[in-house]
C-alpha positions in Angstrom: 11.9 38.6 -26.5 9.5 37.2 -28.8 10.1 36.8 -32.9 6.9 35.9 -34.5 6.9 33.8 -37.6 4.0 32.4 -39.4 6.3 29.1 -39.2 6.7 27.9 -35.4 7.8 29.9 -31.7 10.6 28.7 -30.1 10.1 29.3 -26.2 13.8 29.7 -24.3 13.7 30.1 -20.6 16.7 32.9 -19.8 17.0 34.1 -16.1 14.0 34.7 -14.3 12.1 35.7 -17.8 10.5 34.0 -21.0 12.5 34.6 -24.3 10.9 33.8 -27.3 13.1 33.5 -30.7 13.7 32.1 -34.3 15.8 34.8 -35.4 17.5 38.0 -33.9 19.5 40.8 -35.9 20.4 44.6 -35.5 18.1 46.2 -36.8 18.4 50.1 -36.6 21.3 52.4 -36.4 21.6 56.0 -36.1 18.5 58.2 -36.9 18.3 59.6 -40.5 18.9 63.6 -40.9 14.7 63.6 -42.3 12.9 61.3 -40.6 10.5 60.3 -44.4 13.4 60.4 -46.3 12.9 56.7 -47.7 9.1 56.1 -47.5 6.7 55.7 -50.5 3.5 55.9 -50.5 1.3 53.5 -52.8 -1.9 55.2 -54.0 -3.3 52.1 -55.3 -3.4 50.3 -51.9 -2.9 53.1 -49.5 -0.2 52.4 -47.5 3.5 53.0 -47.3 5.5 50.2 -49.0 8.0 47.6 -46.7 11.3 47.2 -46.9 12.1 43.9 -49.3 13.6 42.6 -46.0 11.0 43.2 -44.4 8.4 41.8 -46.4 10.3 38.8 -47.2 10.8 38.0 -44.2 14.7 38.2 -44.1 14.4 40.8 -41.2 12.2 41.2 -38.4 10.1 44.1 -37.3 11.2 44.7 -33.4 8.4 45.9 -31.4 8.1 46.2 -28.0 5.1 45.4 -26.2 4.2 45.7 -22.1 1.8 42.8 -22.3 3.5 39.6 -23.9 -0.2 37.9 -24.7 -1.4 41.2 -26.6 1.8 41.2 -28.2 1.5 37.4 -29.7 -2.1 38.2 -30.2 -1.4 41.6 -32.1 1.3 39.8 -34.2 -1.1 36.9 -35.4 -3.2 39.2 -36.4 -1.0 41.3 -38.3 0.6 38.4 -40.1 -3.1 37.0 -41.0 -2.3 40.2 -43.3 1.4 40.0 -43.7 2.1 36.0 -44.0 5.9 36.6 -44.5 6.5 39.4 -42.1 8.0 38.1 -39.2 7.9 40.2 -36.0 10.5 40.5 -32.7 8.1 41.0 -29.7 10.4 42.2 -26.9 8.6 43.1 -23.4 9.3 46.2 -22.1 6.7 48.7 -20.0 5.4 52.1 -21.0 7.0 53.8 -18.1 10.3 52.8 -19.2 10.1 52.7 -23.3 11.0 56.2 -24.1 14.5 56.0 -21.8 15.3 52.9 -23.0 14.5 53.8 -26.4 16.9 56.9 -26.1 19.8 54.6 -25.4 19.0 51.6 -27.3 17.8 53.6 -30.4 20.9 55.2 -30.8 23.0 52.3 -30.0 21.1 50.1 -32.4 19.4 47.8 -30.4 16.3 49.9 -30.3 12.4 48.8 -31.4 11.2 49.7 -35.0 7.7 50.6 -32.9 7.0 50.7 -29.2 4.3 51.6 -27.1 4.2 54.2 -24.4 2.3 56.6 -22.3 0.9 59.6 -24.1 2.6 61.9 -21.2 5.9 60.6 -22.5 5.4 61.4 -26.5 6.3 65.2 -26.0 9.9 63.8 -24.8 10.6 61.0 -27.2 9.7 63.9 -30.4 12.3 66.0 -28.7 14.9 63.2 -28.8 13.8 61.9 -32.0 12.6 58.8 -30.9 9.3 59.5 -32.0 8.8 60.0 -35.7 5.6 61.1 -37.9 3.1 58.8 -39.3 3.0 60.8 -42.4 0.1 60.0 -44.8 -1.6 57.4 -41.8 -2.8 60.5 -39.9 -6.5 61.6 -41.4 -7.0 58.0 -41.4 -5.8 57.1 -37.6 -7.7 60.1 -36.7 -11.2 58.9 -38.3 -10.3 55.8 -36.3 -9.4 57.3 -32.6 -11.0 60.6 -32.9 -10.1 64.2 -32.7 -9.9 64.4 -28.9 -7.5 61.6 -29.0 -5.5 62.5 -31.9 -5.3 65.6 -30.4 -2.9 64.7 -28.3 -0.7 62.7 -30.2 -0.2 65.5 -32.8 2.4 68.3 -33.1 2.8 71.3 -35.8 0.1 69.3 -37.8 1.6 66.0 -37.4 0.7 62.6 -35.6 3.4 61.0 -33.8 1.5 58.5 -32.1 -1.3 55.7 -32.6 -3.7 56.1 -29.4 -4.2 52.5 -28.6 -5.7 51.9 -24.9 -7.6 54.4 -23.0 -8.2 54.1 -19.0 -10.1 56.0 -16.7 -11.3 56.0 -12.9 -15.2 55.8 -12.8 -18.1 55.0 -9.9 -18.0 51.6 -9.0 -21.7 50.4 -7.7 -23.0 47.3 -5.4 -25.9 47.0 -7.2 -27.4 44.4 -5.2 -26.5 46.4 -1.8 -28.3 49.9 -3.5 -31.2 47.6 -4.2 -31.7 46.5 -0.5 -31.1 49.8 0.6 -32.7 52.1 -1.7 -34.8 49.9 -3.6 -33.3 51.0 -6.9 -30.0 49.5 -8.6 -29.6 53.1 -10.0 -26.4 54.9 -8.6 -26.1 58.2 -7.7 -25.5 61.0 -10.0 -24.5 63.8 -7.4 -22.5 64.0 -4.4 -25.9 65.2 -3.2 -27.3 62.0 -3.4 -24.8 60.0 -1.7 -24.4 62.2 0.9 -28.0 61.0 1.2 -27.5 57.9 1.7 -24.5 58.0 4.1 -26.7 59.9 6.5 -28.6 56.1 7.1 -25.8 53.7 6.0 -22.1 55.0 7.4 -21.2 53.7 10.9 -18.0 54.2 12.2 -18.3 51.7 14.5 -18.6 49.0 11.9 -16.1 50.9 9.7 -18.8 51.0 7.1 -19.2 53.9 4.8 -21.1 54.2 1.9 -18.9 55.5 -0.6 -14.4 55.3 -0.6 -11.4 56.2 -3.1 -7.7 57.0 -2.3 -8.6 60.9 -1.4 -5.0 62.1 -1.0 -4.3 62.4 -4.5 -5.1 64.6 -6.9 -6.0 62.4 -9.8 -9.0 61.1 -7.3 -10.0 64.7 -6.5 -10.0 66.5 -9.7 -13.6 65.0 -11.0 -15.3 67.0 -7.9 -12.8 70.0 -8.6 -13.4 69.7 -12.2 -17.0 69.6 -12.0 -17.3 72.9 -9.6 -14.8 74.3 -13.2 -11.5 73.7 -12.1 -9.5 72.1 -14.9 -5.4 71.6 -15.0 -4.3 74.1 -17.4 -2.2 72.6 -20.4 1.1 75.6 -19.7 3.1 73.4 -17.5 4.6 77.3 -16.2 0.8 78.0 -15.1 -1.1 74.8 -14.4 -3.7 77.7 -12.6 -3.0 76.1 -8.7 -4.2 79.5 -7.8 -7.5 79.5 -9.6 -10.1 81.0 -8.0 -12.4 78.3 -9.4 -9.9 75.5 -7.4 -10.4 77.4 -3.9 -14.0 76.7 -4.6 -13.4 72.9 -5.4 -11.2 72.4 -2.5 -13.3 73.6 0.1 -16.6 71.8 -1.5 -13.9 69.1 -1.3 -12.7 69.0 2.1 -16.4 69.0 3.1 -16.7 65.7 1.4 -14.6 64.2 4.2 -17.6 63.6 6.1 -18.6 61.0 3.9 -15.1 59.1 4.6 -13.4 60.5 8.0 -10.7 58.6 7.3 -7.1 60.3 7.0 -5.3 60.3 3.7 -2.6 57.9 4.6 -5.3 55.4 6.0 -7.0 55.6 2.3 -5.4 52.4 1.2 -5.8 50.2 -1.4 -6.9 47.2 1.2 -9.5 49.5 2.7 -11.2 50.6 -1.0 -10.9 47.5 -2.9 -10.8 45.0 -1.0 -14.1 46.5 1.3 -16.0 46.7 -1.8 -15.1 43.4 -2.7 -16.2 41.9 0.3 -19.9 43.5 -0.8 -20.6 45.7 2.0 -19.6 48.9 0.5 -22.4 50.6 -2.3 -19.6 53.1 -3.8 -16.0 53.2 -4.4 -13.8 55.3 -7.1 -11.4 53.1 -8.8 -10.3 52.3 -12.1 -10.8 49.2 -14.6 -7.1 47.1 -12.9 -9.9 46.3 -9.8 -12.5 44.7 -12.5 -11.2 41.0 -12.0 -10.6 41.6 -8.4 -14.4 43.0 -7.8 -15.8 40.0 -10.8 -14.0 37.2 -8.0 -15.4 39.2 -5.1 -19.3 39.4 -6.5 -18.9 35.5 -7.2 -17.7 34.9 -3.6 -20.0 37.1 -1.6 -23.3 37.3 -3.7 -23.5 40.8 -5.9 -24.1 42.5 -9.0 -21.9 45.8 -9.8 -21.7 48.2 -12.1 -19.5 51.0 -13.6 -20.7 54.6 -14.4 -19.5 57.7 -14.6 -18.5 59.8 -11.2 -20.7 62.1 -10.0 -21.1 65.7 -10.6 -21.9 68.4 -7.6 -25.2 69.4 -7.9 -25.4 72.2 -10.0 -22.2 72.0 -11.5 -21.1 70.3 -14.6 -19.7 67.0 -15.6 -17.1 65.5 -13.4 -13.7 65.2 -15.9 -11.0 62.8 -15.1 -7.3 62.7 -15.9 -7.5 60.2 -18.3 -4.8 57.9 -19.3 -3.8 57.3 -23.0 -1.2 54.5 -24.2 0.0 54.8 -27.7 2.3 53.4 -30.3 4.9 55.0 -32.0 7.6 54.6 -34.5 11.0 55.3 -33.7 12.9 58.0 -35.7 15.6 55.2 -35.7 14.1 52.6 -37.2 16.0 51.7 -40.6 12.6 50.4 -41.9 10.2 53.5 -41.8 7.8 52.2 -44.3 6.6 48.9 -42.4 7.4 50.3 -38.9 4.3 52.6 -40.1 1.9 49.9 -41.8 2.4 48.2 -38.2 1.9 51.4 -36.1 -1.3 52.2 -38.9 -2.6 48.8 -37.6 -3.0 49.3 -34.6 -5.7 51.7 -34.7 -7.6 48.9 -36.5 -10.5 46.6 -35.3 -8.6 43.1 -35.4 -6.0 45.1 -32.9 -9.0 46.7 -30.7 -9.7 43.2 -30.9 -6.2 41.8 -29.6 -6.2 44.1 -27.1 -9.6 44.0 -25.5 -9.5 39.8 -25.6 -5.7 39.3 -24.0 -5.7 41.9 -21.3 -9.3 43.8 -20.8 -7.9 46.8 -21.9 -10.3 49.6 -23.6 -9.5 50.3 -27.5 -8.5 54.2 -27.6 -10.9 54.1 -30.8 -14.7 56.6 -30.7 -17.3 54.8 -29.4 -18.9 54.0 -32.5 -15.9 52.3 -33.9 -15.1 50.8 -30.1 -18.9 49.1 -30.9 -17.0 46.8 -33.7 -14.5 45.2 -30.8 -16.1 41.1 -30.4 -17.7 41.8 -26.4 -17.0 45.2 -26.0 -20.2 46.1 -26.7 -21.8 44.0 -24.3 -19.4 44.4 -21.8 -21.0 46.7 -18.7 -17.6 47.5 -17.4 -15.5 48.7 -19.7 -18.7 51.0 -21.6 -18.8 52.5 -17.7 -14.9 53.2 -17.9 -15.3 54.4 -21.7 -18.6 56.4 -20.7 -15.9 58.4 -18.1 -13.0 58.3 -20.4 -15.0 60.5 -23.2 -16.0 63.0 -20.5 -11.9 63.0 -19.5 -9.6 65.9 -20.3 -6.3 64.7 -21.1 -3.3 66.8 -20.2 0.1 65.9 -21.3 2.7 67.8 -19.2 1.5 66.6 -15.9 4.8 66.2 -14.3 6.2 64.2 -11.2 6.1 68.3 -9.6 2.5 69.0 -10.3 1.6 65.3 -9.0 3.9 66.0 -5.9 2.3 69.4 -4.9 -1.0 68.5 -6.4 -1.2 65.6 -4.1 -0.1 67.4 -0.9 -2.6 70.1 -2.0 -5.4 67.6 -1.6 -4.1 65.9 1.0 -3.5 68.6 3.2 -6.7 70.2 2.9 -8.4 66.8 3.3 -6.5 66.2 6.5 -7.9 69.5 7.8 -4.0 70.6 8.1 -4.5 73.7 5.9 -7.3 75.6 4.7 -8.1 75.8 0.8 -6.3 79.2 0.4 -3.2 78.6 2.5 -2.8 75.1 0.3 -3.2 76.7 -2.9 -0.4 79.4 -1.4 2.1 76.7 -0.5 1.2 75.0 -3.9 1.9 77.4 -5.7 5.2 78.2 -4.1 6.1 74.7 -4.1 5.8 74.3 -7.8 7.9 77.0 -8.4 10.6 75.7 -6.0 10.5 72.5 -7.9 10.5 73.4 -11.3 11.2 77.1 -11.4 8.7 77.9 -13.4 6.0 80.8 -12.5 2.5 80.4 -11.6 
């Protein structure tokens, strides 16, 4: 746990993790009956006003953050803002905030804001552990986006700051397209790679010219997307008996030619760590390898790049299942008022900022405001991740069921165990069994 002053940080080593403290006190109870009841907006500055115990610094704002070195950096810069605001950083990971939350917010031990996955929002509103941003929203909005805001917003209301945006994308060797196609330029189709694994793959040298973890379905769906399959939004028809996903699986399972390797032998050592070594032109990956391919170029002598994934010729833009993490205020939080000037913030560039310089991650901002972030502009890598990200859809009820048949969907017609239609069939049937919800 962290509490930020614009005094001093004690560090105090508990356990097997870093707490950091000046002062700790209870600081929300049980959720109020309306959610806006004591907020006031101030026309003249435009923002909600803070509690006086708040702003004085008598009370912290809890927060809880996944990254401890955003979260100091996000609280230095709010507090350039807000001198006497003093901020509780507590470390706790997406996946787990909106359970936690459930408990702790009830119980009073809970986070005035916390950060989660955008897949978890729908839940936390439900439980009222999410609450509205109120008069922030046109303004977040102009910030993020519509596409982005999109998903955050319910009944005309946004419940969520989009924050960090991540994507798979193309991975490229430049230096090993140079030598073998005399052009640093990667491939736009699956045409074109195809192309080039007619000269390049040897399976005796377990070389291959392009690799990605093709089991699952978040790896697939940019070729199935881009022959028109997209996941439908209706988690009771998520269309796994499109006629337009028979069509991507079977261009699909044709791909294996290009990697005849078995789902279960796509691993992370043989993607990552192969492309790393330089002798591999393509892989499909996301921006957590970055820092493993940056040491890997150093050590074995290459230049690579990030684009977006290729299309199938003739068919449109490959779409990814993006990922989205957002900040949100908690329908318990006794301090409404600042728990939304610091959820408001972080749409802002001093927190693209914070987040882009601590931990790499890509500002969930458009790209004309992501421009402002010091280095994002110049950065190669994460413009190829944001390049994919805006051509992303991003689909909020994707459930541990879909993911489950989804991926034995895939895998099963990669593996050549079933044929496109008999996989949708026991897809289809599978879903229902799991959720009981029709196709």
């Amino acid at each position: 746990m962290t509490t930020r002053s614009t005094a001093a940080i004690t560090r105090i080593t508990v356990g097997a993790g870093v707490v950091f403290s000046l002062a700790i006190t209870a600081g929300c109870s049980s959720a109020p009956a309306d959610g806006e009841a004591n907020l006031t907006w101030d026309d003249a500055i435009g923002a909600y006003e803070i509690e006086p115990e708040i702003a004085s610094g008598e009370a912290p704002l809890k927060v809880w953050v996944e990254y401890p070195e955003y979260g100091e950096a996000l609280v230095e810069a709010f507090t350039a803002v807000h001198p006497d605001i003093r901020i509780e950083l507590t470390t706790v990971s997406k996946v787990d905030a909106v359970a936690k939350m459930e408990l702790d917010g009830e119980a009073g031990t809970g986070a005035d804001v916390y950060f989660t996955n955008f897949t978890d929002l729908s839940g936390a509103i439900d439980s009222g552990v999410a609450a509205p941003l109120g008069e922030y929203a046109d303004d977040i909005t102009s910030r993020v986006g519509d596409s982005f805001a999109g998903v955050v917003s319910r009944d005309g209301e946004l419940y969520g700051v989009p924050v960090s945006t991540e994507s798979i994308a193309l991975f490229y060797n430049k230096t090993l397209l140079e030598q073998l196609t005399g052009s640093i330029e990667p491939a736009t189709t699956w045409e074109q790679i195809r192309e080039l694994a007619a000269a390049y793959n040897d399976p005796r040298a377990n070389r291959w010219t392009i690799r990605w973890l093709s089991g699952q379905l978040y790896y697939a769906y940019p070729v199935l997307s881009s022959l028109g399959w997209h996941l439908s939004a209706d988690e009771g028809a998520p269309g796994l008996d499109a006629p337009a996903l028979a069509a991507g699986l079977e261009y699909y399972g044709a791909l294996r030619d290009l990697w005849p390797v078995n789902s279960a032998d796509a691993t992370w050592d043989s993607i990552e760590m192969e492309f790393a070594k330089g002798q591999t032109p393509y892989v499909i990956t996301g921006p957590w390898s970055i820092g493993d391919f940056t040491a890997g170029a150093a050590e074995n002598g290459f230049e690579f790049g990030v684009t977006t994934l290729p299309s199938v010729e003739g068919g449109g833009d490959a779409a990814t299942l993006a990922g989205l993490g957002v900040g949100v205020v908690s329908g318990y939080s006794e301090h409404p008022g600042a728990a939304r000037v610091f959820a408001a913030f972080l749409a802002s560039d001093e927190a693209a900022a914070a987040l882009y310089r601590t931990t790499g991650g890509i500002p969930a901002l458009t790209r004309l405001n992501a421009q402002s972030t010091p280095g994002l502009a110049d950065d190669p890598y994460a413009n190829g991740v944001l390049a994919q990200a805006e051509r992303s859809d991003l689909v909020a009820d994707v459930g541990d069921a879909l993911w489950t048949v989804g991926n034995s969907l895939v895998a099963s017609v990669w593996d050549g165990v079933l044929d496109p239609a008999a996989a949708q069939d026991q897809a289809v049937s599978g879903y229902v069994d799991l959720t009981g919800l029709g196709e």
